[in-house]
C-alpha positions as CSV (number, residue, x, y, z in Angstrom):
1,X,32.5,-13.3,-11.0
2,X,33.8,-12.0,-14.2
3,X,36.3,-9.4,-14.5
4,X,33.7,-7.2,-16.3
5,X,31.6,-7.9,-12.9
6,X,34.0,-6.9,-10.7
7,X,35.2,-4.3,-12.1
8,X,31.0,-3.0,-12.2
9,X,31.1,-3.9,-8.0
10,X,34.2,-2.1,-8.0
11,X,32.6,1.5,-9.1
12,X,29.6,0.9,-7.4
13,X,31.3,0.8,-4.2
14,X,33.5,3.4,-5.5
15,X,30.8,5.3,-5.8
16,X,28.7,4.8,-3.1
17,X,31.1,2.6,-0.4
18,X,28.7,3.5,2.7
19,X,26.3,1.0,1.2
20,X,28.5,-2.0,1.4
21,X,30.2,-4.0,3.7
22,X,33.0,-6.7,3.3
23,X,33.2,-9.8,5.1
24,X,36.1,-12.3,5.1
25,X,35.2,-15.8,5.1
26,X,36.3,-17.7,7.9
27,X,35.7,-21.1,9.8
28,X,33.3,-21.1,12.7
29,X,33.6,-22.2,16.2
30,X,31.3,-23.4,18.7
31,X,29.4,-21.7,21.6
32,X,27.2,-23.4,24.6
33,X,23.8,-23.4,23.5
34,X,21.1,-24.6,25.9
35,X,18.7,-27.0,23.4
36,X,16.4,-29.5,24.9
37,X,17.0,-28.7,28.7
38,X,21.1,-29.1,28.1
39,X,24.7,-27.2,27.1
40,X,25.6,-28.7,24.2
41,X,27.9,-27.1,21.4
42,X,26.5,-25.6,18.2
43,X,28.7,-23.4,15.7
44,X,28.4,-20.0,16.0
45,X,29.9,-16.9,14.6
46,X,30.5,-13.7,16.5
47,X,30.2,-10.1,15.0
48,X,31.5,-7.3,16.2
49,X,30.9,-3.4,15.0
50,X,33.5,-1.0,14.9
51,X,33.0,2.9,14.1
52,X,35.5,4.8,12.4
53,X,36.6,8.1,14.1
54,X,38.5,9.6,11.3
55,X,41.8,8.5,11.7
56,X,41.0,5.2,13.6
57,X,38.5,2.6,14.3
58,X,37.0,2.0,18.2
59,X,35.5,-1.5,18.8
60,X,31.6,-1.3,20.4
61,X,30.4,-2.6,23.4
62,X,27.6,-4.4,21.7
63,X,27.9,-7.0,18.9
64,X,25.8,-10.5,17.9
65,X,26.0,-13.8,17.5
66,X,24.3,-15.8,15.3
67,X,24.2,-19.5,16.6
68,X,23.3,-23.0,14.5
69,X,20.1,-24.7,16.0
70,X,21.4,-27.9,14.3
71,X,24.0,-30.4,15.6
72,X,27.2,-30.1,12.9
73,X,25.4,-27.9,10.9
74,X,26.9,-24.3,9.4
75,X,23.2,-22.9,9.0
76,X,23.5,-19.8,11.5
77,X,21.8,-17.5,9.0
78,X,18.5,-16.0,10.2
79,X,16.6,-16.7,7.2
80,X,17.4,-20.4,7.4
81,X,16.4,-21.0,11.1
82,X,19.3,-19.7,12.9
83,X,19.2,-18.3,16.5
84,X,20.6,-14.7,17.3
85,X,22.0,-14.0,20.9
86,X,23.1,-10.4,21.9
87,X,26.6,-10.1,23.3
88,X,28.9,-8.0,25.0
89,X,32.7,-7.2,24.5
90,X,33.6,-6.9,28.4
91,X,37.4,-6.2,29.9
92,X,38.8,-6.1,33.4
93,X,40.0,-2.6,33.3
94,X,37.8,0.7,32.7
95,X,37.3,1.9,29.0
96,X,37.1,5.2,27.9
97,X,33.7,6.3,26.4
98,X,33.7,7.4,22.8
99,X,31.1,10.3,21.3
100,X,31.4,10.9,18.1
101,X,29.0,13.8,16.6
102,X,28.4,14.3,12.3
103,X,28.0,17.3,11.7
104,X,26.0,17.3,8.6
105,X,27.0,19.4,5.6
106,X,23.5,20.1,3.8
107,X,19.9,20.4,5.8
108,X,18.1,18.7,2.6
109,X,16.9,15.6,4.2
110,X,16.5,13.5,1.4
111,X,19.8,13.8,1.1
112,X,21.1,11.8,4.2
113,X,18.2,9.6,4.6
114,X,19.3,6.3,2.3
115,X,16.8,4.5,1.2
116,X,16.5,0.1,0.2
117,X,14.8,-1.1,-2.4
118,X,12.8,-3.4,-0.1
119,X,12.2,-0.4,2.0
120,X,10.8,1.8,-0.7
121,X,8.4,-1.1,-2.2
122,X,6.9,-1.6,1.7
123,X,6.5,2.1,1.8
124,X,4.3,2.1,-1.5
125,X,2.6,-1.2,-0.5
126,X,1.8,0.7,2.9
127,X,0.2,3.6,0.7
128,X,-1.8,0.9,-1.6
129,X,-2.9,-1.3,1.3
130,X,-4.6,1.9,3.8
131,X,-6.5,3.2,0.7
132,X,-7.3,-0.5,-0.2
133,X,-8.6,-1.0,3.3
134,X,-10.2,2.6,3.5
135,X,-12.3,1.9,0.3
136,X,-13.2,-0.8,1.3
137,X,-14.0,0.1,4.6
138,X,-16.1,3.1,3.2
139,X,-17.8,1.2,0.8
140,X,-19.3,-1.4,2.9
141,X,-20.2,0.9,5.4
142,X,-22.7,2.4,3.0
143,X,-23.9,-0.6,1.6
144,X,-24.8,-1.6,5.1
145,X,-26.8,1.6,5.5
146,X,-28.7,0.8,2.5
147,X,-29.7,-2.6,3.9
148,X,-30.8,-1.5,7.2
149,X,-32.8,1.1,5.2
150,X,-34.2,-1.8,3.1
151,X,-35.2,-4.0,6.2
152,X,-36.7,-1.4,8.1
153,X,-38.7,-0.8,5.1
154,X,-39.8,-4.4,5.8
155,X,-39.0,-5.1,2.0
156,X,-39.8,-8.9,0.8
157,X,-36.7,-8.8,-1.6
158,X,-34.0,-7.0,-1.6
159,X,-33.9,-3.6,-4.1
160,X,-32.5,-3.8,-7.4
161,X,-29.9,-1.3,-6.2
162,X,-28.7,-3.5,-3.7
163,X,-28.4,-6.1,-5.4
164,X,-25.5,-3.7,-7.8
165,X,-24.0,-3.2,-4.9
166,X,-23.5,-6.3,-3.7
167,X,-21.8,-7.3,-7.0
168,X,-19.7,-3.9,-6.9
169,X,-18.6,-5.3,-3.6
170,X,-17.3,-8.4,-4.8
171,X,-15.7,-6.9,-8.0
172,X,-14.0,-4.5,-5.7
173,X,-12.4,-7.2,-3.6
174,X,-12.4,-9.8,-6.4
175,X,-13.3,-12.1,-3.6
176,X,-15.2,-14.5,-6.6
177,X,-17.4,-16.3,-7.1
178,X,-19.4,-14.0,-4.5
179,X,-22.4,-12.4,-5.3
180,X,-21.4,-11.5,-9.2
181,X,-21.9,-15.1,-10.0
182,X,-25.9,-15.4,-9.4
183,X,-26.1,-19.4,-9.2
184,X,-29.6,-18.5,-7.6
185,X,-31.2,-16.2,-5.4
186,X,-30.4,-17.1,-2.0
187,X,-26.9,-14.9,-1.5
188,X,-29.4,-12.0,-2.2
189,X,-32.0,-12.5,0.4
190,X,-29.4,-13.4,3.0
191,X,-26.4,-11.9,2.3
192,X,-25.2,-11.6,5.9
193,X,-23.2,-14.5,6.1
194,X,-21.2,-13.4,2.6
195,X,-21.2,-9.3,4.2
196,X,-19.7,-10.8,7.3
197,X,-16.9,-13.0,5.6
198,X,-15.9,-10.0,3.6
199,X,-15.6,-8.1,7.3
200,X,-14.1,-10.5,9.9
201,X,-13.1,-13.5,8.2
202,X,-8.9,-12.9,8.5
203,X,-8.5,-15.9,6.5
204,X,-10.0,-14.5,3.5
205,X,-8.1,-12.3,0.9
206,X,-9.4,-9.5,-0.4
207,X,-11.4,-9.3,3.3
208,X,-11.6,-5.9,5.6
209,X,-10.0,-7.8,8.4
210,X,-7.3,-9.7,5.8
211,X,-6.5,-6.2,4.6
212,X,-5.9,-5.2,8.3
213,X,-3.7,-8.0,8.9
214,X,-1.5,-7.2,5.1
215,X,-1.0,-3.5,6.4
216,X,0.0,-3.7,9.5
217,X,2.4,-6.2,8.7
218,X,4.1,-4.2,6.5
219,X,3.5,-1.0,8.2
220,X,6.0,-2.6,10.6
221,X,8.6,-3.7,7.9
222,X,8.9,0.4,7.3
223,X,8.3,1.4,11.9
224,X,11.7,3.0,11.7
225,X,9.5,5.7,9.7
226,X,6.4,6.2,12.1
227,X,6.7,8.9,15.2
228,X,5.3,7.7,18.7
229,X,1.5,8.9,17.4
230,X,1.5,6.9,14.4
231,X,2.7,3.6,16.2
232,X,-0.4,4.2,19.1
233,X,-2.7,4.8,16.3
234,X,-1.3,1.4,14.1
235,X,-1.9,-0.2,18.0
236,X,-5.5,1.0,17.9
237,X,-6.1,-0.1,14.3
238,X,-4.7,-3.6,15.4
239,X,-7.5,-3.2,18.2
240,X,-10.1,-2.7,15.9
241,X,-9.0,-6.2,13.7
242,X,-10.0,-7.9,17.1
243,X,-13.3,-5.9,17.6
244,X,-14.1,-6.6,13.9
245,X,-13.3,-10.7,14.1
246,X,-15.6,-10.8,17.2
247,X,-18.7,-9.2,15.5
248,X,-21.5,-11.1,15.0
249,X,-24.2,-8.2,14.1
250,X,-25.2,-5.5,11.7
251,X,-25.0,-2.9,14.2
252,X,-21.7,-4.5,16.0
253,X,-19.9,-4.3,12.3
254,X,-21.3,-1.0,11.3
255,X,-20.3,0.2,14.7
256,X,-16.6,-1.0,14.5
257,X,-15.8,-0.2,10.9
258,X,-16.8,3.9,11.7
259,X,-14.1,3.2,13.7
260,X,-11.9,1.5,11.6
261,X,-12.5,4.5,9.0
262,X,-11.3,7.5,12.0
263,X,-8.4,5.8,12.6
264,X,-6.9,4.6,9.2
265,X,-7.9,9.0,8.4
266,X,-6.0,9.6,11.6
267,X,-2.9,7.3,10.4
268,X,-3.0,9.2,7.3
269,X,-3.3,12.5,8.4
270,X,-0.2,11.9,10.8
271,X,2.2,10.8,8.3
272,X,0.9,13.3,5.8
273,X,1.7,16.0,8.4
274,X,5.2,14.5,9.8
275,X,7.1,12.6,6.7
276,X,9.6,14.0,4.8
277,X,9.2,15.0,1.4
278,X,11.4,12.3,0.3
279,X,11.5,9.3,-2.3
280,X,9.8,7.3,0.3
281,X,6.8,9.7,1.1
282,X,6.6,9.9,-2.9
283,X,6.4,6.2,-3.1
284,X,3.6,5.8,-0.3
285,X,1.7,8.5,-1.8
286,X,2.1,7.1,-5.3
287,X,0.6,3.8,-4.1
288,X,-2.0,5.7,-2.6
289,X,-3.3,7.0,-5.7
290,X,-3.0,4.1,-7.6
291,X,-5.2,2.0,-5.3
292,X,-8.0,4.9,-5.3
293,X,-7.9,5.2,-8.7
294,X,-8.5,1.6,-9.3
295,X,-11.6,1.7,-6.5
296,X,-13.4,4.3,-8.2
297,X,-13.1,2.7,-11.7
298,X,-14.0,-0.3,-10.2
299,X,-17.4,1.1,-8.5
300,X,-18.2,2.9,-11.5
301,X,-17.9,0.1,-13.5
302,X,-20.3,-2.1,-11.7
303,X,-22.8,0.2,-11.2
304,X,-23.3,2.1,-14.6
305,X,-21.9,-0.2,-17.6
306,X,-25.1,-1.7,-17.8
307,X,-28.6,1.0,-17.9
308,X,-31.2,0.5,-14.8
309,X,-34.3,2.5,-14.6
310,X,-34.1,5.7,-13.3
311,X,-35.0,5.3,-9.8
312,X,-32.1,2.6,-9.9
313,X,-29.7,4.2,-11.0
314,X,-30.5,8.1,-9.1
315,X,-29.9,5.9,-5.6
316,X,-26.5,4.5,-7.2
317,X,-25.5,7.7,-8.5
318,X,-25.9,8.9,-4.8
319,X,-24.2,5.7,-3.1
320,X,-20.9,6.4,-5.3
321,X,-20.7,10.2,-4.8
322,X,-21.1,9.3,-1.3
323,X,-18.4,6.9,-1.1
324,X,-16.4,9.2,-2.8
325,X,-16.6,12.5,-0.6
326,X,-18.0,14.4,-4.2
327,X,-21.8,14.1,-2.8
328,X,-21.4,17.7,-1.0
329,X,-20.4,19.6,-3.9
330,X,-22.1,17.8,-6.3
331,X,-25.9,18.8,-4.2
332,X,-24.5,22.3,-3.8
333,X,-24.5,23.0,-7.4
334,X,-26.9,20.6,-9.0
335,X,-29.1,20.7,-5.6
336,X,-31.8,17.8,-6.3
337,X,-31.4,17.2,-9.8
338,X,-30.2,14.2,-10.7
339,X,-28.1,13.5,-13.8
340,X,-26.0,10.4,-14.9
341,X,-24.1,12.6,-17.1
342,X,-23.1,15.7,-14.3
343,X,-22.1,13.1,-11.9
344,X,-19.3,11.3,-15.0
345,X,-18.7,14.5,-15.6
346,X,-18.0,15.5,-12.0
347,X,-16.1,12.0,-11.4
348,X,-13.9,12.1,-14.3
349,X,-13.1,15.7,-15.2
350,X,-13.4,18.4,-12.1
351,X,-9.3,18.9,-11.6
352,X,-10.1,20.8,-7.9
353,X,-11.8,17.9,-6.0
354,X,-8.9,14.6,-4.4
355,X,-11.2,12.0,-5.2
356,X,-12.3,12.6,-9.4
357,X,-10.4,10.9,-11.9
358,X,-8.4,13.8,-13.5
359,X,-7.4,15.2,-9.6
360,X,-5.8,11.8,-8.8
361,X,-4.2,10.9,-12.2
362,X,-2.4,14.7,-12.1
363,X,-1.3,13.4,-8.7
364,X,0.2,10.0,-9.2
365,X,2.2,11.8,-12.2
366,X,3.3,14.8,-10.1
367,X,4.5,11.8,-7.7
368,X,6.2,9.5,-10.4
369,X,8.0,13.0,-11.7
370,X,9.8,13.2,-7.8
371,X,11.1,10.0,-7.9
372,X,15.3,9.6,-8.9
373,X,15.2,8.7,-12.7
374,X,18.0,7.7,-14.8
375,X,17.2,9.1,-17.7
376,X,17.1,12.3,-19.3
377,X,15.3,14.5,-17.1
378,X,13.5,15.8,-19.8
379,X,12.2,12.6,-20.9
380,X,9.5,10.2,-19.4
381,X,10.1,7.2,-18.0
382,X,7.7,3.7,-18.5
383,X,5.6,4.5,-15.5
384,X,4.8,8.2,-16.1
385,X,4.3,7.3,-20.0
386,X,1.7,4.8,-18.4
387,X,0.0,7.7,-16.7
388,X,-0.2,9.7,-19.4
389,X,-2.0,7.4,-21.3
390,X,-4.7,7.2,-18.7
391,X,-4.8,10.9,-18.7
392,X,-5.3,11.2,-22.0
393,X,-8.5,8.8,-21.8
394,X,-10.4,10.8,-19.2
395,X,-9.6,14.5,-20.7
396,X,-11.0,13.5,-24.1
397,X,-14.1,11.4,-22.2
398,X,-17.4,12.5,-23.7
399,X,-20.4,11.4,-20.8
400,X,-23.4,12.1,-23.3
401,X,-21.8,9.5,-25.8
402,X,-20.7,7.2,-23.3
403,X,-23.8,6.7,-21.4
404,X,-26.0,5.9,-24.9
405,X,-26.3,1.5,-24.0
406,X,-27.6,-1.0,-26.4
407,X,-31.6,-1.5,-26.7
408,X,-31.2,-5.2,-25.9
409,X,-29.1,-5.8,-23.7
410,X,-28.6,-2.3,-22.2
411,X,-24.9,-2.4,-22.3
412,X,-22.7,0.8,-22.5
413,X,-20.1,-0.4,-24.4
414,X,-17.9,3.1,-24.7
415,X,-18.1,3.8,-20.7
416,X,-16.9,0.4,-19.5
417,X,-14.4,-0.1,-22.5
418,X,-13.0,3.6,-21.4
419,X,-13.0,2.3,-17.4
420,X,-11.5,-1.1,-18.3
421,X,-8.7,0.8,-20.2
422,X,-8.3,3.4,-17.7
423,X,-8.1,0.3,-15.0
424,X,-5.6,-1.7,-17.2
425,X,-3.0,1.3,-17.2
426,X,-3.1,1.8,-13.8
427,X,-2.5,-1.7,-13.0
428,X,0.1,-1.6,-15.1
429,X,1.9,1.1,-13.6
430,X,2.8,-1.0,-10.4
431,X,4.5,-3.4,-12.6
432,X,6.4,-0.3,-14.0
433,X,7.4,0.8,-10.7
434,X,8.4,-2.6,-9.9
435,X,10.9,-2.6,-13.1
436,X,12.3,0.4,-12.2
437,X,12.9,0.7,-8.2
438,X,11.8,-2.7,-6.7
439,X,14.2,-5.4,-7.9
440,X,15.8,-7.5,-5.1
441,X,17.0,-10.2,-7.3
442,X,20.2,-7.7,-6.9
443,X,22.0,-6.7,-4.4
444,X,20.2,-4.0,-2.2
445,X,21.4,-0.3,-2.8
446,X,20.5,2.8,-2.0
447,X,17.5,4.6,-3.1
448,X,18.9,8.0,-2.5
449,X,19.3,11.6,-4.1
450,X,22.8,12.1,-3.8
451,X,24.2,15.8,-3.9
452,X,26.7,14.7,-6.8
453,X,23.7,13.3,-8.8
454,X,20.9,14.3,-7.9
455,X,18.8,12.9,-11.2
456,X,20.0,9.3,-10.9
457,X,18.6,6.2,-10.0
458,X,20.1,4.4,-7.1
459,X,17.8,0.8,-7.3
């Protein structure tokens, strides 16, 4: 290292010296390691942890060695293979038992809780990945309504309607080529087979049961955060990716994803209730709002950017509001009257309802504004400039000029160039995030509100 980079390491341990640890280098010796039915030696190193009483340090009971599966080979590190053994300091004589209780200065809990880089990036991924999996979970739960609705109607072909929402589906999950690429007909009268793979097929990205697998996996990268509820109820989600990959029927699926949907509300509601209001609740929730943002662009896109006859598009208008939780409020105050332009209206502009497009963009920017910055306060940083950009589209969108489509080709031009641009910011925005808090080609530090700086940013 330079001296200009040591003498940067120097302050940042200076300043924050809980988050590092030193480690002289030193040559390894061997330990008996039972490979292949026999002792043989393998090199090894032994650590030992030591706690700090003030005025001395005690040596723990505990410690751990890491231990080379290779013959004459130093590679004992985890990430390369090696082999971990617990161990114990032992002595002939009795030892006296140390207990040594912080007494913490401040209450605020965001101020003692430190928190990684990695860690904080696996909390938002948690937030994206649940509302990836709930929209998607929603959404296919009332396309498969539609279609039992359609069979029992004994219909030859499938509705025009369903056939929009197939391709929304696909769009949605960008499993392509899917049913948006219409080679011929025979996706659309039996589409069971590509429903199915977008349930229960584990294998597939962008999949119900793929999405399963991708959160729990790091749901568990961040367990120190869950309570004894939230781990049974990640258990019982784990459950339902078995049910799921052993369904073979309409009915069987439909069945298993209501219960998919109860449970990934019941993981939410839990840490809603029992996080702190910290960076990392901030993070999760920011992901959360991103991902729901992008589904309801998505579905909007696919079903209105190009004009259907009225009947079409009064049974899509009701399929999205549905999906959507806005199909209460939007009957009690426009009861049976159908309008494209009250439900934009309703979907982009009503501030009071989580699920509208100006609700959830006010919410990912009250979330970026909680998150340690080090700039001026006053100022905004790439991410929240991002968001403000999006909200700027939707509080000047017009629905009566963005719903006029082309006589030939019955394209609204306005309403999907304002989506895409809405959908491009937002996308952009994890990028952002990832600039600011989630680089690990570093050395991991603390994302932490400190007492003494309360403003800055720790990545």
């Amino acid at each position: 290292m330079s001296k200009e980079d040591l003498e940067k390491l120097r302050q940042m341990i200076l300043k924050n010296p809980k988050d590092f640890v030193a480690q002289e280098e030193v040559s390894l010796s061997t330990t008996p390691s039972f490979i292949e039915g026999k002792l043989v030696p393998r090199f090894a190193a032994i650590r030992t942890f030591l706690v700090s009483d003030g005025n001395d340090y005690k040596v723990m009971q505990g410690g751990l060695t890491r231990s080379s599966p290779v013959k004459d080979k130093f590679v004992i590190s985890n990430q390369l293979g090696g082999l971990s053994k617990d161990t114990w300091i032992v002595t002939d004589t009795p030892t006296e038992h140390y207990e040594h209780i912080i007494i913490r200065t401040t209450s605020n809990n965001q101020h003692n809780n430190s928190l990684t880089s990695r860690n904080a990036e696996n909390l938002f991924w948690v937030g994206r990945l649940f509302e990836r999996t709930m929209a998607l979970t929603s959404f296919l739960k009332i396309v498969l309504d539609r279609l039992n609705e359609n069979v029992n109607d004994k219909a030859k072909k499938q509705q025009e309607y369903l056939l929009v929402l197939f391709k929304s589906i696909t769009h949605l999950t960008k499993t392509y080529p899917g049913f948006a690429v219409e080679v011929d007909d025979s996706i659309f009268e039996n589409p069971e087979p590509e429903l199915f793979s977008l349930i229960n097929n584990s294998k597939k990205a962008g999949s119900v049961a793929y999405d399963i697998q991708t959160f729990l996996r790091t749901s568990n990268h961040v367990s120190d955060k869950w309570n004894a509820d939230t781990r049974r109820i990640l258990n019982l989600i784990e459950d339902n990716l078995q049910s799921l990959r052993n369904s073979h029927s309409i009915n069987q699926v439909s069945h298993n994803l209501d219960k998919l949907y109860t449970r990934l509300f019941a993981f939410y509601g839990n840490i809603f209730e029992t996080l702190p209001r910290d960076s990392g609740f901030y993070l999760l929730e920011t992901g959360k709002n991103i991902e729901r943002i992008l589904s309801l662009v998505s579905v909007l896109r696919s079903a209105f950017s190009f004009k259907k006859n009225d009947e079409v598009e009064t049974v899509l208008m009701e399929a999205i509001l549905e999906n959507h939780h806005l199909l209460a409020q939007y009957r009690y105050i426009y009861k049976s009257h159908w309008s494209l332009v009250a439900v934009l209206n309703m979907a982009f502009l009503e501030t009071n309802l989580p699920y509208t497009l100006s609700y959830l963009l006010d919410a990912l920017s009250s979330c970026l504004s909680k998150l340690p910055r080090n700039i001026d306060s006053n100022r905004l940083n790439i991410a929240e400039r991002t968001v403000l950009e999006a909200i700027t589209l939707v509080k000047l969108f017009d629905a009566e000029s963005m719903i006029k489509a082309d006589e030939d080709t019955q394209y609204r031009t306005e309403l999907d160039k304002t989506l895409k641009q809405v959908y491009d910011l937002i996308s952009k925005v994890t990028s952002n995030l990832a600039s600011l808090y989630f680089n690990h080609s570093v050395m991991q530090h603390s994302f932490l509100d400190t007492i003494e700086r309360i403003n800055s940013d720790e990545i």
